[in-house]
C-alpha positions in Angstrom: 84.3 -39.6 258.3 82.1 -40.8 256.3 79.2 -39.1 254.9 76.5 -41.4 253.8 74.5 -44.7 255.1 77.1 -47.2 254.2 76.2 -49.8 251.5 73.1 -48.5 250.4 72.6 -49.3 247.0 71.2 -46.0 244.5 67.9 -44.6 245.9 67.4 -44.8 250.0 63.8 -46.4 250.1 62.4 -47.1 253.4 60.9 -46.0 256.6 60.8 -46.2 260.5 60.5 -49.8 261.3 59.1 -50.8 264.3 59.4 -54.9 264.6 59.4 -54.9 268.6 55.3 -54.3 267.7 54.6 -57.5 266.2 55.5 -61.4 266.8 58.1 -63.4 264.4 55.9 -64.1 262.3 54.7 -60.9 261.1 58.6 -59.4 260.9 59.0 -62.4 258.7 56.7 -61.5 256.4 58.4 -58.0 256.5 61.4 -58.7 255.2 59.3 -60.5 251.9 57.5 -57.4 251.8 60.2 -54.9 251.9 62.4 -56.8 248.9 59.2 -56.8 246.9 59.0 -53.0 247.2 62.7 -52.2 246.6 63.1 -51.3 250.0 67.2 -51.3 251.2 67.4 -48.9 254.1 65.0 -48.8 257.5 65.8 -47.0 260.8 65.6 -49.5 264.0 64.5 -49.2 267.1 63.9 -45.6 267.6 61.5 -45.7 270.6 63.0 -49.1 272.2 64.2 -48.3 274.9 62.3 -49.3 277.5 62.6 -53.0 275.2 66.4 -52.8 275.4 67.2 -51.4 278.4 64.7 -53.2 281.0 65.8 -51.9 284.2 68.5 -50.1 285.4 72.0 -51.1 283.9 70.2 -54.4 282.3 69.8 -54.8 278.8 68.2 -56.9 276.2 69.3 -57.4 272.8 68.0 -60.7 271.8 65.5 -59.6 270.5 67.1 -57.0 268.3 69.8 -58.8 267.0 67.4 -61.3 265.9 65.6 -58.4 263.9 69.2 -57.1 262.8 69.8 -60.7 261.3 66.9 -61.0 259.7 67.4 -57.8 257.8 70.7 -58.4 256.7 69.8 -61.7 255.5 67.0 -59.9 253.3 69.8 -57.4 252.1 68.3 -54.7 254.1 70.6 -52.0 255.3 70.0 -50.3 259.4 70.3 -46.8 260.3 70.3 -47.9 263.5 68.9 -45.8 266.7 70.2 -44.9 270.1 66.2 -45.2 271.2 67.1 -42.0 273.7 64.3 -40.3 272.1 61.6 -41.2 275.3 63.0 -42.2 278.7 62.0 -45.8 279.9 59.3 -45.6 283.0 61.8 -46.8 285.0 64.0 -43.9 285.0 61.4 -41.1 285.3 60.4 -43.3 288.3 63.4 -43.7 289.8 64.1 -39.8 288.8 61.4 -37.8 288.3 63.5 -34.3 288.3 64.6 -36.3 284.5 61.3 -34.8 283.8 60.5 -31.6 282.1 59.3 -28.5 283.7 57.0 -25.5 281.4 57.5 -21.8 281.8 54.4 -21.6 284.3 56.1 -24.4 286.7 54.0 -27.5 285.2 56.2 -30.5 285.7 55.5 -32.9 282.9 54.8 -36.4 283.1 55.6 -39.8 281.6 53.5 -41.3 278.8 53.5 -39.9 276.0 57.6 -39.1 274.6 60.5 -36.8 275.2 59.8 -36.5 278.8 63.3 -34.7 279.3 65.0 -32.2 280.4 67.6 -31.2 278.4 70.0 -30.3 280.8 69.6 -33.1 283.3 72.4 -35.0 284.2 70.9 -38.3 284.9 69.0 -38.1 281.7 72.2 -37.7 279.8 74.2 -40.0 281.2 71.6 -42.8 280.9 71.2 -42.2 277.5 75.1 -42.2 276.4 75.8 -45.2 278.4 72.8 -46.4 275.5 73.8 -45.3 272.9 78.2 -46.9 274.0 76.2 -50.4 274.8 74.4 -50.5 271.4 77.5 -49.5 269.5 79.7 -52.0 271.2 77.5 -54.3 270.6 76.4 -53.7 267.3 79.8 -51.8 265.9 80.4 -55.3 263.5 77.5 -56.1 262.2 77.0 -56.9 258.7 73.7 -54.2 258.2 75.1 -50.9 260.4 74.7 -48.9 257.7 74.3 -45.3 259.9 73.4 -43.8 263.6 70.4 -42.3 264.3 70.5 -40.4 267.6 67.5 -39.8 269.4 64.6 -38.5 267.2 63.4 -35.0 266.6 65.1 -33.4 268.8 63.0 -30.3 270.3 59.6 -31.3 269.2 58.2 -31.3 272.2 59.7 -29.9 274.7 62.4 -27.2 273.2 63.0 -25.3 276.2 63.1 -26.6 280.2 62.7 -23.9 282.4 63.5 -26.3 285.6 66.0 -25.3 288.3 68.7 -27.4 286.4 67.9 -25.7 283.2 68.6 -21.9 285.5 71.6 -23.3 286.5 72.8 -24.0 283.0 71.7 -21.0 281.7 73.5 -18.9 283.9 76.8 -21.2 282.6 76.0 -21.0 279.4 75.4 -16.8 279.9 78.6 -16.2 281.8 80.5 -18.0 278.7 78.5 -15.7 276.1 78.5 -12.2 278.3 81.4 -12.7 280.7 80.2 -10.3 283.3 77.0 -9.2 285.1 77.8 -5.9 283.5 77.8 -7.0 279.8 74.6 -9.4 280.2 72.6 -6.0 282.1 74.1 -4.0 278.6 73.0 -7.0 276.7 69.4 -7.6 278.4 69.0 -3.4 278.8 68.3 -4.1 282.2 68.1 -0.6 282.9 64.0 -0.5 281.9 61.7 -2.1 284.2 64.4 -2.2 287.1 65.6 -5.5 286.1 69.5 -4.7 286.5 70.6 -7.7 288.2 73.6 -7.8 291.2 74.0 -11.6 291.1 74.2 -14.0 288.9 71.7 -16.1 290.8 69.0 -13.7 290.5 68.9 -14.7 286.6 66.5 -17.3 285.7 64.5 -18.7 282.3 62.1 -16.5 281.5 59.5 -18.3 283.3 55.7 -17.0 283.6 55.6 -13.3 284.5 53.6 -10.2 285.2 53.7 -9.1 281.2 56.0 -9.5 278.5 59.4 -10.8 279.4 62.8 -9.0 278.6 63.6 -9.6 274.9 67.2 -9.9 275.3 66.6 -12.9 277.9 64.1 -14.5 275.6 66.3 -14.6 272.5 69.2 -15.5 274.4 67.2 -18.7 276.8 66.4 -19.8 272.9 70.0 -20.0 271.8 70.7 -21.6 274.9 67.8 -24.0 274.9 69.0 -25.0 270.8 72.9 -25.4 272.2 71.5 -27.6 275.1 69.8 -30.0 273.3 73.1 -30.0 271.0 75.0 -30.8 273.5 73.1 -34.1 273.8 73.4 -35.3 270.3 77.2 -34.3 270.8 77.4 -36.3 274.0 75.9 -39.1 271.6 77.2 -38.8 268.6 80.8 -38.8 270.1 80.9 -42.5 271.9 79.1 -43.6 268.7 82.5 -42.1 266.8 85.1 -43.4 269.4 83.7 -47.1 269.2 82.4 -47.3 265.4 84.6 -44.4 263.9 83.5 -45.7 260.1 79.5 -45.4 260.4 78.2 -41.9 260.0 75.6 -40.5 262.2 73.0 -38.4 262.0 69.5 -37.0 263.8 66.2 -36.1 262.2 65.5 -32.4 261.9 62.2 -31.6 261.6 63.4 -27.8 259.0 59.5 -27.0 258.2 57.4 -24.2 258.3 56.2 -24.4 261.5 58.9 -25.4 263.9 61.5 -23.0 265.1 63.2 -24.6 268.4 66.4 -25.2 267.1 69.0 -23.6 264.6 69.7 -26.1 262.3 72.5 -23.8 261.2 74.9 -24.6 264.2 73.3 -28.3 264.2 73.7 -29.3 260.6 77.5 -28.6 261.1 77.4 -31.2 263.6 76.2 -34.3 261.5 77.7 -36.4 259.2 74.6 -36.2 257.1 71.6 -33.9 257.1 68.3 -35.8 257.7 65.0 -34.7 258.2 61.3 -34.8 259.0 59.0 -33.5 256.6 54.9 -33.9 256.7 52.5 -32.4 254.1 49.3 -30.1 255.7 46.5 -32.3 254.0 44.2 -29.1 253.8 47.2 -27.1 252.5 46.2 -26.1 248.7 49.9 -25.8 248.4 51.4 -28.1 250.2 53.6 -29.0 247.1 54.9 -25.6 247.5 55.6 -26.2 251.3 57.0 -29.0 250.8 59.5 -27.2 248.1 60.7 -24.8 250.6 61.7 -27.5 253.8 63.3 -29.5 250.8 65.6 -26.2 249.5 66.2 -25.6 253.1 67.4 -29.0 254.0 69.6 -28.8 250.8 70.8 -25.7 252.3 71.6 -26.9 255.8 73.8 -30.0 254.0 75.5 -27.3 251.7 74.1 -27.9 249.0 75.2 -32.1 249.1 72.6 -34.7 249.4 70.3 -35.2 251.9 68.0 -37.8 253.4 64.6 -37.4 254.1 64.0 -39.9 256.7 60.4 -39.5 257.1 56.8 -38.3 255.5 53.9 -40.0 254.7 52.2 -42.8 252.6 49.1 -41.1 253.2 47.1 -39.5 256.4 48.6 -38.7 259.2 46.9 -38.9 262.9 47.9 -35.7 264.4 46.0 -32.7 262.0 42.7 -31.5 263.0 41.4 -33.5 259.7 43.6 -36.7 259.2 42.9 -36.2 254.8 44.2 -39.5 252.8 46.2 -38.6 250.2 44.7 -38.6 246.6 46.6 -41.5 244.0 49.5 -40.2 242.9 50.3 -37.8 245.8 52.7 -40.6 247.8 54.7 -40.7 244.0 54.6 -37.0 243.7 56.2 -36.2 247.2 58.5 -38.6 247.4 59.9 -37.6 243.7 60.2 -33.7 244.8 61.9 -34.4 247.7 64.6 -35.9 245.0 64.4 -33.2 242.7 65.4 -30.6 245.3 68.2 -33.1 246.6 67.9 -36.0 248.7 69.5 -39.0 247.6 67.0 -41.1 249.4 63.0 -40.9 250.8 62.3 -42.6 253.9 58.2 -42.6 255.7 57.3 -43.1 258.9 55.9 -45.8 259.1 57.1 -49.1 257.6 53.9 -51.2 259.3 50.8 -49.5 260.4 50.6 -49.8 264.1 47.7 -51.4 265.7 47.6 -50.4 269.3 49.2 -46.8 270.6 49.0 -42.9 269.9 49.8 -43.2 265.9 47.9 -46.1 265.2 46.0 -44.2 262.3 49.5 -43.0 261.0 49.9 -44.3 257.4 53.0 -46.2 256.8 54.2 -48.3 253.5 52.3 -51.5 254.7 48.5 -50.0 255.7 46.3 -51.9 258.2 44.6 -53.6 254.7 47.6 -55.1 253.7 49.4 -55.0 250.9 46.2 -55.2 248.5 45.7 -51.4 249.2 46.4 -48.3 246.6 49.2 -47.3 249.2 51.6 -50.4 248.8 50.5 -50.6 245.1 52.2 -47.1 244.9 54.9 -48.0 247.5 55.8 -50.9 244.8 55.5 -48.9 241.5 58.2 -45.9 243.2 60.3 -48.2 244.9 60.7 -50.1 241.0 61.3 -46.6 239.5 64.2 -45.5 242.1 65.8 -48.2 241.1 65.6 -47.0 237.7 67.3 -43.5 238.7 69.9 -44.8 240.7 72.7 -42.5 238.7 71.3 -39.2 239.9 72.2 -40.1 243.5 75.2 -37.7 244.3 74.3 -35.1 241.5 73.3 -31.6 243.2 71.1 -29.2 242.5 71.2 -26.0 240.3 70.3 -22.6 241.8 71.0 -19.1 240.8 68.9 -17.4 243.5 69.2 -17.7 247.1 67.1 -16.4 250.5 68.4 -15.6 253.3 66.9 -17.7 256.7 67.8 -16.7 259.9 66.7 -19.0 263.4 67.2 -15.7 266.0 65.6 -13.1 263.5 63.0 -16.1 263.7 62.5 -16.5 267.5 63.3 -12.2 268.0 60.0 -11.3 265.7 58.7 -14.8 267.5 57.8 -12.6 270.7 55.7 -9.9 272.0 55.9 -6.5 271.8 56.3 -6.0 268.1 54.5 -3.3 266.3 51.6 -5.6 264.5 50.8 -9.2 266.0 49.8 -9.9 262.2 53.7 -10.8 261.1 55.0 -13.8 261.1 58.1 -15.0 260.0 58.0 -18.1 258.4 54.8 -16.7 256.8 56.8 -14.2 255.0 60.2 -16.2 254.0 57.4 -18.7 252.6 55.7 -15.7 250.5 58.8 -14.4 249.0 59.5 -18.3 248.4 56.4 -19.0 246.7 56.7 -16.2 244.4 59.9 -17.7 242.9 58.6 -21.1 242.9 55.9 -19.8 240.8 58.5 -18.2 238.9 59.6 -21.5 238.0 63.1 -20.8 240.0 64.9 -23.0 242.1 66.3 -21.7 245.7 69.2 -22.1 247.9 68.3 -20.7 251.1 71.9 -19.8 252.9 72.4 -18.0 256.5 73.4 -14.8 257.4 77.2 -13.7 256.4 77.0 -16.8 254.0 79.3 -16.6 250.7 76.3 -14.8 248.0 79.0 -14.6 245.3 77.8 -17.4 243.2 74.4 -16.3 243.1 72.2 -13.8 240.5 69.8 -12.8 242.9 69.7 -12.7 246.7 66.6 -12.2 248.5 66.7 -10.8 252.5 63.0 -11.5 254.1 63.0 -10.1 257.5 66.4 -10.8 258.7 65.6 -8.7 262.0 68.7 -8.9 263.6 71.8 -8.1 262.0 74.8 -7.2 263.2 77.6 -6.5 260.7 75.8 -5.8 256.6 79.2 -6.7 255.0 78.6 -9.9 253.4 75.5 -7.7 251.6 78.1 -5.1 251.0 80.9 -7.0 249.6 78.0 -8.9 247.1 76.6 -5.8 245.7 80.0 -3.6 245.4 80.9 -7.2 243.1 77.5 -6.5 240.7 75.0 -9.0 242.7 71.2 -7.9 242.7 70.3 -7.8 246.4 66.0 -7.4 247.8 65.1 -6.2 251.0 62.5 -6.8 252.6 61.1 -4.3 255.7 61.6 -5.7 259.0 64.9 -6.5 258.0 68.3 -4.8 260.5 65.7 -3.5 263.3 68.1 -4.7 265.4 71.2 -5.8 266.7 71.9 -9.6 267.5 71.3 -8.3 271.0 67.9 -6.9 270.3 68.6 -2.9 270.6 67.3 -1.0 268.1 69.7 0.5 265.6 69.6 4.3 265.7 69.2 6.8 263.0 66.0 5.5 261.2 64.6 2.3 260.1 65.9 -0.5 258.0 68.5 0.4 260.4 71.8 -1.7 259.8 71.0 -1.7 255.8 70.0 1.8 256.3 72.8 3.2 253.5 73.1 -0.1 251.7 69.3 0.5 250.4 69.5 4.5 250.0 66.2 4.9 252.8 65.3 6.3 255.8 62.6 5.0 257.3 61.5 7.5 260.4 57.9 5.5 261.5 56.4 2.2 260.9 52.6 2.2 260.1 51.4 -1.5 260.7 47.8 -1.7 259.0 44.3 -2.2 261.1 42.7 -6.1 260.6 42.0 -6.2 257.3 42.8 -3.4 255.8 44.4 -2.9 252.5 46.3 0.0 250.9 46.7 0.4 247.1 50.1 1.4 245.4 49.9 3.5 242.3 51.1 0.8 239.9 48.2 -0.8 240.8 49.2 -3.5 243.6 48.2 -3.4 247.3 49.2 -4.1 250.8 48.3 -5.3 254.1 49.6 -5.9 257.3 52.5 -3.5 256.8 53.5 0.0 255.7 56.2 2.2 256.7 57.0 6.4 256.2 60.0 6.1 253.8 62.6 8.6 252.3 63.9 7.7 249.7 68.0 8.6 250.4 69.3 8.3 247.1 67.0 5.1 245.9 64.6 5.5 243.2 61.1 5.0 244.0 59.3 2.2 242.1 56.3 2.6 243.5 54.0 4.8 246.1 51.1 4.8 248.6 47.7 5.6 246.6 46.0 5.6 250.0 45.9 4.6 253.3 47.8 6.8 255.8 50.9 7.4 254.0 49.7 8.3 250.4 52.6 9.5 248.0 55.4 7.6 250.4 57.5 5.6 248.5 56.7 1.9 249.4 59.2 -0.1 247.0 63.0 1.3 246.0 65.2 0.4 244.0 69.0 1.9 244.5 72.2 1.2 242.7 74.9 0.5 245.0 78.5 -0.1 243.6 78.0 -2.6 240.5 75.1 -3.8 242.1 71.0 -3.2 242.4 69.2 -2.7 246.0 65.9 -2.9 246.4 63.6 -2.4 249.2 60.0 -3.6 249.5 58.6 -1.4 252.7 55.1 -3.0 253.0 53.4 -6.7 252.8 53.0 -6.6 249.3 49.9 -8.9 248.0 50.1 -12.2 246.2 50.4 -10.3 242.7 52.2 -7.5 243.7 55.3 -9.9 245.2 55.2 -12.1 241.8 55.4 -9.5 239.9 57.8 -7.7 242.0 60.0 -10.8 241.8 59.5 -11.3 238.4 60.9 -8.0 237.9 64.1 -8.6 240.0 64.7 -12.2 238.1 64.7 -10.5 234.8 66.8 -7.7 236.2 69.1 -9.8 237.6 69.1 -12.4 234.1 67.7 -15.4 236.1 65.9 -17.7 233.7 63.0 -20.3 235.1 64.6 -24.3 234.9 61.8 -25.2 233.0 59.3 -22.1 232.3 57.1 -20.7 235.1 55.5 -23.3 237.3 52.3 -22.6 235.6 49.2 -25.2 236.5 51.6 -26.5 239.5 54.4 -28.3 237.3 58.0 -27.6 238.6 61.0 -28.3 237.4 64.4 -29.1 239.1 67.8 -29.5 237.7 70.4 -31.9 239.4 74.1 -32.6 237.9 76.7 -35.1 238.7 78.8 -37.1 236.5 78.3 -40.9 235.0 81.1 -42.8 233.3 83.8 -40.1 233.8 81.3 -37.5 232.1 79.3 -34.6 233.1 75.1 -35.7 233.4 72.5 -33.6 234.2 68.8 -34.5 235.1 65.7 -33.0 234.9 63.3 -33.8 237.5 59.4 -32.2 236.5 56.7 -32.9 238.7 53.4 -31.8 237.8 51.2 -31.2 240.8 48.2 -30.0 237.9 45.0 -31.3 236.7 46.5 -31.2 232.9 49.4 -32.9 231.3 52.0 -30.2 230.3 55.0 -30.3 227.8 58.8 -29.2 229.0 61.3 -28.4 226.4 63.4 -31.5 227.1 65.9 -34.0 225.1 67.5 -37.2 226.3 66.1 -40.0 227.6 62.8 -40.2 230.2 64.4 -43.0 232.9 61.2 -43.9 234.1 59.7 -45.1 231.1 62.5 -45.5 229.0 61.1 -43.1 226.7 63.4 -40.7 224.4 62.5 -37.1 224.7 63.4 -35.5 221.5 63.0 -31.9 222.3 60.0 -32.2 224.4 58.5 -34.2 226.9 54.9 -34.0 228.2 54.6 -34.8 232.4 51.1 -36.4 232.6 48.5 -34.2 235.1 49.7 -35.7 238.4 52.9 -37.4 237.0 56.6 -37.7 237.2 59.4 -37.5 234.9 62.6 -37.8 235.4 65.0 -36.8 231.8 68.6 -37.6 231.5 69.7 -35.1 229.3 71.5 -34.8 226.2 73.3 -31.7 224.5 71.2 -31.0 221.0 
């Protein structure tokens, strides 16, 4: 199968493009705009289907294969959608149990998008016999370049908790459990007098009395990501079977802030990874954010190139402060993005809508026109891609990777924990950070993953852990391994490993842990190498590790609070409380030098960061280094080769301009 958009050119440049919102005229002009700016991929007709598909069983492509003409005239290649991604009016008329129902029994309605449920029959088989009409009918034209099934997949509505969704959840949890008896062992249904008799007593885990029963929560969200799986699957199958040479995909939205799905089992699933990426315009690091979904998209596409199919010109329309973005900032994203690995940058939008919920959504063409700062950008990148075009199938250098896991995620997600202050992504992103300011680039992996190849291996909160083999095998072979606490609580079913705290990594770190001691709002404990802590401290033993550092106050004073043990050829260490901002970099920058990682370029001092990517060129090895400085000062790189996007040679140095790009192909000196 084929693995990326078909006869696209170097660079993917593009966006979401929406002609069914504007008369002939306009989409004319389009197609002159797009060439100007380099543009040769666009995704079609992602919310058209109450355009294509006018009533029941009728459809209407004129219009779109007039649109698919045009494009393909222009040279212009089409990841072309299913447009399942929001249900017609017609259907959820016709249908309304196609609609989506909340945990408190609020059935949603039409009119905004995504009013589905995911396990609704109808739903699905409207949208396959789609998504077989468009590909039959589309399957030989000139500008298929890729499928792009549905869009976003869980953004709204992640979990159903309708009568349909109860009655797949019991399927699904008699194919996991087997019997009554192994989902009451699973669920501990012996507390609270929840043992169940039948299997239709089970339900979601709708609205209730107090908090709900954490084996049924972490199991309705594995169920809830495999349902709305099984709908790309559904899709992404017929699309196969009737163009088996075009490669399909969906947008994942791998970010901070969203948790519905594990892109783990999903990225397995598509012939590409794609995905959805938006920076927080009051973020001060929102370079850094957008750092971390980039390594974790390159992650979920095994470390192979990846497509970001959307961000932003400039403002958004759905933050509580819509802030443009500054000059330079379009340029700046859309070059890291490459630098941690996608072959191509696509926005959302290509036109600026006028009418509808997103009309103050950016997009490449602004409601000014093409005399605006944005398109003057728009132009200048899509020129300098084409410039670059070699580093597309190169891939990315890391020594150091993190471990993210989706159910350790949506476990420490719930109630019931011993501080409400914790929060996952919130800690992956601080360990994160503090090697991004380390100037080190990060492959995040998932558990049991292969750590072999890597220096350094960092384990944030991975809650629920099963089997610590993989962690085993990498440090009996000399890797370097941190631990952070809240890390193998747990079992994958949610009971509590026995004999003291970190539990399942218990011997690996050489601790006992016999009582957590979550800190009070805002309080702070020192550690006698002058750090500190907050939100979390725990009473440690050390079992063989050496302590690093101790409790100066707070309720544990003279407990260990960071460990470090030697474990076959390899080093263990375990951080036991929410180290500060300064305590974690240094800690880190500790374990890099331990552990002989080297920064790509030198620490990511004044917000200039540094990626390496390697391919080959001409039968040879190339590598190319990628420096985008996010400062207010122009900095110099130790560098030598020759700076693509200027055409500059870099003998031995090269300075990146405050706010600039460059982009080195390298030579040996």
């Amino acid at each position: 199968m084929t693995t990326w958009p078909t006869g696209v050119r170097g660079v993917a440049w593009g966006a979401d493009y929406n002609p069914e919102q504007w008369p002939e005229d306009v989409q004319v002009e389009d197609v002159e705009l797009m060439r100007r700016a380099g543009v040769n991929l666009v995704s079609v007709a992602i919310f058209s289907w109450a355009l294509l598909e006018v009533e029941d069983g009728r459809y209407e492509f004129g219009w779109l294969d007039r649109v698919l003409d045009r494009l393909h005239d222009g040279g212009i290649r089409v990841d072309l959608a299913t447009a399942t991604a929001s249900p017609p009016p017609w259907l959820t008329a016709a249908h309304p149990e196609v609609l989506p129902v909340t945990a408190d029994g609020v059935r949603l309605s039409h009119g905004s998008r995504q009013a589905y449920c995911p396990s609704s029959p109808v739903y699905r088989a409207k949208a396959v016999a789609l998504a077989r009409a468009l590909a039959e009918r589309y399957r030989d034209h000139p500008a298929l370049s890729a499928w792009h099934v549905n869009n976003e997949y869980g953004c709204h509505v992640s979990r159903c908790y309708c009568d349909r969704c109860a009655e797949a959840f019991r399927t699904w949890l008699r194919d996991r459990h087997g019997s009554l008896d192994a989902l009451n062992e699973a669920w501990g249904t012996a507390f609270w007098s929840q043992h169940y008799t039948a299997w239709d007593q089970v339900l979601p885990p709708r609205a209730t009395p107090s908090f709900g029963n954490p084996g049924q929560l972490l199991d309705f969200d594995r169920f809830g990501s495999d349902a709305l799986l099984a709908l790309f699957t559904a899709e992404r199958d017929v699309l196969h079977e009737v163009t088996p040479g075009v490669p399909v995909t969906t947008n994942f939205m791998a970010i901070r802030h969203f948790s519905g799905l594990d892109y783990w089992r999903w990225a397995a699933e598509v012939d590409f990874v794609s995905n959805d990426h938006y920076t927080g315009a009051e973020d001060p690091e929102r370079h850094v954010d957008l750092a971390w979904s980039a390594d974790l998209v390159r992650g979920l596409a095994g470390g192979r190139p990846w497509l970001l199919m959307e961000h932003s010109t400039s403002a958004v329309n759905w933050q509580p402060r819509n802030v443009a973005k500054l000059p330079g900032e379009l340029r700046r994203n859309s070059f890291a993005h490459l630098a941690h690995g996608a072959d191509g940058t696509l926005f959302f939008q290509w036109r600026q809508s006028r009418a509808g919920a997103e009309r103050y959504h950016s997009a490449m063409v602004p409601h000014a026109g093409a005399d605006t700062k944005v398109f003057r950008e728009v132009e200048q990148v899509g020129a300098e891609y084409g410039r670059i075009a070699d580093i597309v199938g190169s891939t990315v250098d890391a020594s150091v990777a993190v471990v993210l896991d989706y159910e350790s995620w949506w476990a420490l997600d719930r109630p019931g924990h011993p501080t409400a202050d914790f929060r996952y992504q919130e800690h992956v992103f601080a360990y994160y950070r503090a090697l991004w300011r380390a100037g080190v680039t990060v492959d995040f992996v998932p558990p049991g993953a292969d750590l072999s190849g890597y220096r350094l291996v960092v384990v944030p909160a991975l809650y629920a852990v099963d089997d610590v083999t993989p962690y085993e095998r990498y440090l009996e072979g000399g890797g370097n391994l941190l631990v952070s606490y809240l890390s193998g609580i747990t079992d994958t079913r949610g009971h509590v490993h026995l004999g003291g705290y970190p539990g399942a990594f218990r011997e690996l770190l050489g601790v006992r842990t016999e009582e957590f001691h979550p800190l009070r709002t805002g309080q702070s404990v020192r550690l006698d190498d002058g750090t500190s802590a907050t939100v979390w401290t725990e009473h440690v033993h050390a079992d063989g590790a050496k302590v690093l550092a101790s409790y100066a106050d707070g309720p544990l004073p003279g407990v260990p609070a960071v460990t470090r043990n030697d474990r076959g050829e390899g080093v263990a260490w375990y951080v036991a409380c929410g180290l500060d901002g300064d305590g974690l970099d240094r800690l880190v920058a500790t374990a890099l030098a331990d552990s002989g990682v080297e920064p790509t370029g030198g620490p990511a001092n004044g917000g200039v960061e540094v990626v390496r990517r390697r391919g080959g060129a001409a039968g040879s090895a190339v590598s190319w280094l990628v420096a985008v400085n996010h400062g207010d000062g122009d900095a110099e790189l130790p560098a030598a080769g020759v700076e693509l996007l200027s055409g500059a040679r870099a003998s031995g140095r090269v300075v990146v301009p405050a706010g600039g790009v460059v982009v080195v192909r390298e030579e040996e000196v």
